[in-house]
Kinemage of the C-alpha trace (Angstrom):
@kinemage 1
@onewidth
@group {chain A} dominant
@subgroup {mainchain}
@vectorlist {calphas} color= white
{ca unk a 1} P 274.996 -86.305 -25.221
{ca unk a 2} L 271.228 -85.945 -26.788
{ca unk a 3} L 270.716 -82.264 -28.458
{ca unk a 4} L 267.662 -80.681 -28.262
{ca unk a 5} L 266.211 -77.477 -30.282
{ca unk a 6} L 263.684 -74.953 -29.572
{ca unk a 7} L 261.025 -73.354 -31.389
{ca unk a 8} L 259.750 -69.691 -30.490
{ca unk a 9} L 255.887 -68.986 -32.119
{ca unk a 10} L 253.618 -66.662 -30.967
{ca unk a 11} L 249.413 -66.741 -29.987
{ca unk a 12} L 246.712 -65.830 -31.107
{ca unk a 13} L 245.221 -61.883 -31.238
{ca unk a 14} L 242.828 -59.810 -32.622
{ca unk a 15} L 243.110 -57.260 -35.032
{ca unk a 16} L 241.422 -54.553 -32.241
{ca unk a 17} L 243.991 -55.666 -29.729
{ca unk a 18} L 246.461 -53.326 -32.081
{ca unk a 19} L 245.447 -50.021 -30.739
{ca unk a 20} L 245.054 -51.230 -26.946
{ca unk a 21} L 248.756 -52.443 -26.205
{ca unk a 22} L 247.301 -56.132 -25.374
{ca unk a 23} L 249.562 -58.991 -25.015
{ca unk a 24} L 249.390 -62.375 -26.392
{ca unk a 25} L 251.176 -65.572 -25.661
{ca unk a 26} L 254.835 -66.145 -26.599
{ca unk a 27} L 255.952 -69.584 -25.898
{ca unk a 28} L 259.235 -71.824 -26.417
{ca unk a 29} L 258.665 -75.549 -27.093
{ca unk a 30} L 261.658 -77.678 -26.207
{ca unk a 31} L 262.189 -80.648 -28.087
{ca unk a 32} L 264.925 -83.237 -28.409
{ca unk a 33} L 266.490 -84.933 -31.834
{ca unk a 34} L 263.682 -87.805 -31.748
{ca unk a 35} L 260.478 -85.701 -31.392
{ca unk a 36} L 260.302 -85.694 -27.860
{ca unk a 37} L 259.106 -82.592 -25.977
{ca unk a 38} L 260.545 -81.777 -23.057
{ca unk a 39} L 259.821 -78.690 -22.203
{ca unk a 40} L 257.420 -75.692 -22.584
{ca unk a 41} L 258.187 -72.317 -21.116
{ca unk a 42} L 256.193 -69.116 -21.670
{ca unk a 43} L 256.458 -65.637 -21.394
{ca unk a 44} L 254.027 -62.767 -23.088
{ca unk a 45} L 254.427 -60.158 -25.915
{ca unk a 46} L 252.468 -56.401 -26.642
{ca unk a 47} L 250.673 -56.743 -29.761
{ca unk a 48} L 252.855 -54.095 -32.336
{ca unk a 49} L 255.337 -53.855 -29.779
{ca unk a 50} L 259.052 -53.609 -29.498
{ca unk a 51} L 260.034 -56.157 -26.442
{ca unk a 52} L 259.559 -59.211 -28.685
{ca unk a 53} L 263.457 -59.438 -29.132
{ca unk a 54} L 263.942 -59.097 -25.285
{ca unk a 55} L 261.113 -61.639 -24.034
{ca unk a 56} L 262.500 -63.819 -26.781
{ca unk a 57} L 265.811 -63.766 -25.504
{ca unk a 58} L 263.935 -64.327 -21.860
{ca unk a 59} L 262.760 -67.274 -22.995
{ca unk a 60} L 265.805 -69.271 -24.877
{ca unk a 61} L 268.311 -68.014 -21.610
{ca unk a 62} L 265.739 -69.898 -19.141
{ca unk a 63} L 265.825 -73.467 -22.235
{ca unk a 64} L 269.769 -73.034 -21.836
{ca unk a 65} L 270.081 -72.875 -18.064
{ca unk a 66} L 267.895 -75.903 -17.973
{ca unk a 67} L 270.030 -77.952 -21.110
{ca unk a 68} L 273.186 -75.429 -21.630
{ca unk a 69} L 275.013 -76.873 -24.274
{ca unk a 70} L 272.685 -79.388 -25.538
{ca unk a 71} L 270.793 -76.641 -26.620
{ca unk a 72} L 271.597 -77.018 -30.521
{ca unk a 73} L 269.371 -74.537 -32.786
{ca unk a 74} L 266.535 -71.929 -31.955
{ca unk a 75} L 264.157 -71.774 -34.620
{ca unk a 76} L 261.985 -68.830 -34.984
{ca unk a 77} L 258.950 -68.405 -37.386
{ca unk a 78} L 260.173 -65.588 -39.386
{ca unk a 79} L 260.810 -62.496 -37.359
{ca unk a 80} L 257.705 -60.370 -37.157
{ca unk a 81} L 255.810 -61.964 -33.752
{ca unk a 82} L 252.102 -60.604 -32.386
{ca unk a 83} L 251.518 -58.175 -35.411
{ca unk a 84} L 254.739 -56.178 -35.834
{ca unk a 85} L 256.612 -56.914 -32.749
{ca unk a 86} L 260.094 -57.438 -33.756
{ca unk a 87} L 262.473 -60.904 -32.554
{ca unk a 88} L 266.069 -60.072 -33.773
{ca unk a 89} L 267.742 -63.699 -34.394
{ca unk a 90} L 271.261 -61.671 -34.696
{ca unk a 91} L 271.114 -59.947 -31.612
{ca unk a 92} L 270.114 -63.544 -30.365
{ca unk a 93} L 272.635 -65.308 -31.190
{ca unk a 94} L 275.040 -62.647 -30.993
{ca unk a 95} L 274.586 -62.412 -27.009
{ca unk a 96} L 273.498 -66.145 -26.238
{ca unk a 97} L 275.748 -67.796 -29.110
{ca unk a 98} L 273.085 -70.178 -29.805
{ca unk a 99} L 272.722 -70.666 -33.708
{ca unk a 100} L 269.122 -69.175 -34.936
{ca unk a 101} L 267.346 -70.954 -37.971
{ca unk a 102} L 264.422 -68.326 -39.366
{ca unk a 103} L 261.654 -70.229 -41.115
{ca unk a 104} L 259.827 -68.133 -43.661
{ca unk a 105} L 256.353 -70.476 -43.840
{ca unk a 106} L 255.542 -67.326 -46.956
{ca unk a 107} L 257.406 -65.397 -49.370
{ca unk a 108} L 257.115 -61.663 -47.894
{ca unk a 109} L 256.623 -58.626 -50.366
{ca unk a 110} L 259.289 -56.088 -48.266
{ca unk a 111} L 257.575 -53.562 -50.366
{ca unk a 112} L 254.006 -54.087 -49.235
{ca unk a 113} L 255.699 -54.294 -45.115
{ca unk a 114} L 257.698 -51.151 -45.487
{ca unk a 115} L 254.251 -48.952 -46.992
{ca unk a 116} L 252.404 -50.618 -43.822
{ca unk a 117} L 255.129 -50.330 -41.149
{ca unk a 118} L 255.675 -46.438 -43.216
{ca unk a 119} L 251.794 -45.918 -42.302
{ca unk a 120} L 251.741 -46.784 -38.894
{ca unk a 121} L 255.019 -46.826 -36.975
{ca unk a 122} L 257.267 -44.000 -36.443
{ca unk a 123} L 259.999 -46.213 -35.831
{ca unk a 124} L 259.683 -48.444 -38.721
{ca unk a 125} L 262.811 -47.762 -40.028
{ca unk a 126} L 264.345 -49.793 -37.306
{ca unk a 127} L 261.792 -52.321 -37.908
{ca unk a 128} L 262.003 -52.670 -41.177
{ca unk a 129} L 265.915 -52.964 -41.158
{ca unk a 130} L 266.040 -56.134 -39.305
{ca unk a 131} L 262.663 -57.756 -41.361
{ca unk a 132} L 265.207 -56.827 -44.660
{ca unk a 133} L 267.987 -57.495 -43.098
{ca unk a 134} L 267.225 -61.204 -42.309
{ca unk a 135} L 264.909 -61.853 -45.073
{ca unk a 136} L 267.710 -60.668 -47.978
{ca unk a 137} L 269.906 -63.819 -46.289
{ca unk a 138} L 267.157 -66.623 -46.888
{ca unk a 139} L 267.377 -69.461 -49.182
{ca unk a 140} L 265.368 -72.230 -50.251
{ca unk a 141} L 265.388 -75.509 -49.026
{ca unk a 142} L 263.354 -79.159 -49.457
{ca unk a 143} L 261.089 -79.632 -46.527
{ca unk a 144} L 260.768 -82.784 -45.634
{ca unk a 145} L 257.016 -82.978 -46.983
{ca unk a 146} L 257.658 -84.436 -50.833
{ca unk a 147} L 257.268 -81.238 -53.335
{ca unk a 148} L 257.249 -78.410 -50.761
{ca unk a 149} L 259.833 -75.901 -50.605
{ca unk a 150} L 261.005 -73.472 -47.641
{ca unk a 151} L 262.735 -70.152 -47.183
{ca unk a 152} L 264.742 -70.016 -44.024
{ca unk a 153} L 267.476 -67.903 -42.892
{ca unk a 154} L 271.040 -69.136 -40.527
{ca unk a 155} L 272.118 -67.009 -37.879
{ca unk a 156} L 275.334 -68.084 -36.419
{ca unk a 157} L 276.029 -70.792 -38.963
{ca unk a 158} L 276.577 -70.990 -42.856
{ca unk a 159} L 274.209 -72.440 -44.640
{ca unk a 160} L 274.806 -75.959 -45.089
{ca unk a 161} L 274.767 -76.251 -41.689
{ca unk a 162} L 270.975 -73.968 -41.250
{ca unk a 163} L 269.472 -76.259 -43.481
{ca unk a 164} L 270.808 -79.541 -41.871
{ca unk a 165} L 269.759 -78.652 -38.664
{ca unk a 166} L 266.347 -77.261 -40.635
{ca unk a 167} L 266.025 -81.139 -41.868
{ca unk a 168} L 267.295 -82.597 -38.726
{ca unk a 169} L 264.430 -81.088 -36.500
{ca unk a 170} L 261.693 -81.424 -39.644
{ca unk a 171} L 261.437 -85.176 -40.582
{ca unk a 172} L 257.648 -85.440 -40.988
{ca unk a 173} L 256.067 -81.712 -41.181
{ca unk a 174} L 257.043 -78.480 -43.568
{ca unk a 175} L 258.233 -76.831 -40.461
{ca unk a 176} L 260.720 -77.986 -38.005
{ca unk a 177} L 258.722 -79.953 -34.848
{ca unk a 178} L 259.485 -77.900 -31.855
{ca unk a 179} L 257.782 -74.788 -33.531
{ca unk a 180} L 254.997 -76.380 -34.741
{ca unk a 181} L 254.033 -77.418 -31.711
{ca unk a 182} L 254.979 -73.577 -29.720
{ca unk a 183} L 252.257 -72.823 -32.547
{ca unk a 184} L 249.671 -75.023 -31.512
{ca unk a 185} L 250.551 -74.044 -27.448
{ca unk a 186} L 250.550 -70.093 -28.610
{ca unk a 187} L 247.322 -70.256 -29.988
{ca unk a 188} L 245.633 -71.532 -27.531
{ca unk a 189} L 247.000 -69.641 -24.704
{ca unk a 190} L 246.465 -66.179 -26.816
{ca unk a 191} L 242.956 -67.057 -26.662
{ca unk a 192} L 242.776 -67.501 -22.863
{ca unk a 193} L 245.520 -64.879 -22.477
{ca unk a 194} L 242.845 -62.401 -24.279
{ca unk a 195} L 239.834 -63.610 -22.610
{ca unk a 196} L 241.310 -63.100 -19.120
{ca unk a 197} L 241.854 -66.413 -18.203
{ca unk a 198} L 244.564 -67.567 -15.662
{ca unk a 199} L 247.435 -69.696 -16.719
{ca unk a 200} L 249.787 -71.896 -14.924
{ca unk a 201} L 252.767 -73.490 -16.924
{ca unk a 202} L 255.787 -74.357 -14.935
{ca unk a 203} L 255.283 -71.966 -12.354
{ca unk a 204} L 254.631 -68.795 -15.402
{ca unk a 205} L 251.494 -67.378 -14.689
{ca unk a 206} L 249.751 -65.153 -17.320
């Protein structure tokens, strides 16, 4: 039986769209253990909202209807999507029981995110929990590019096994294939998303 993984990344916004509830792209690449990408499924996300853990979740139920147990790893990069929008990998895994690999692409000063979430959220307590919560379980691993190194964090599985599926789905890039290429897809369809352009992916329409 050939595995697959998914990667969750999210598209591209401006920093106006904060204050006027807009939505960006949010988009799950499918691919399998050689590179391959089989499929892409999309959904949206509010800029600085609070359904990014529930369109998430959307999203990786539809990839495991479609490949069930062949679904291996989700990986998600970090947990902060479209501004402050929150994706909760434990409440992920926790009701889909798919493992959930975090990739941390920068080190993150929790200080500096809890004065800004402080400044501008009334509920960033909750926010702030889960970006801590995850982020205090991360370690450092090799990527596969010679010389750089990677925080990520395992949800569902201990860390030997995070960072082999982390390798496994990362052979040529710092970041794990399937969510480099949900970033290239998320980019681009933020930018039509926010310039009012229809899109048509799989039946999704934005």
């Amino acid at each position: 039986m050939k595995l697959c993984s998914l990667g969750l990344d999210d598209g591209f916004f401006e920093f106006e769209d904060k204050d006027n509830h807009s939505e960006t792209a949010l988009v799950g690449v499918v691919t399998s253990e050689s590179s391959e990408v089989l499929d892409v499924i999309v959904n949206t996300i509010k800029v600085d909202g609070l359904d990014g853990t529930a369109r998430a979740i959307h999203i990786i139920e539809k990839a495991k209807n479609l490949y069930d147990s062949r679904l291996e790893v989700v990986f998600l990069d970090g947990v902060t999507y479209a501004g402050f929008n929150i994706v909760d990998p434990v409440k992920i895994n926790e009701l889909l029981g798919v493992p959930v690999v975090v990739v941390f692409r920068h080190a993150l000063n929790l200080q500096k995110i809890r004065t800004a979430l402080k400044l501008h959220f009334v509920d960033w307590r909750y926010r702030y929990r889960i970006i801590e919560r995850v982020y205090s379980r991360a370690f450092t691993v090799s990527s596969p590019v010679r010389g750089v190194t990677i925080k990520i964090a395992a949800v569902g599985v201990d860390v030997k096994c995070g960072s082999a599926l982390f390798l496994k789905y990362g052979s040529v890039y710092p970041e794990p294939y399937p969510l480099r290429i949900a970033d290239r897809i998320a980019s681009a369809l933020g930018r039509m998303v926010r310039n009012h352009i229809m899109v048509s992916i799989a039946g999704t329409y934005l």
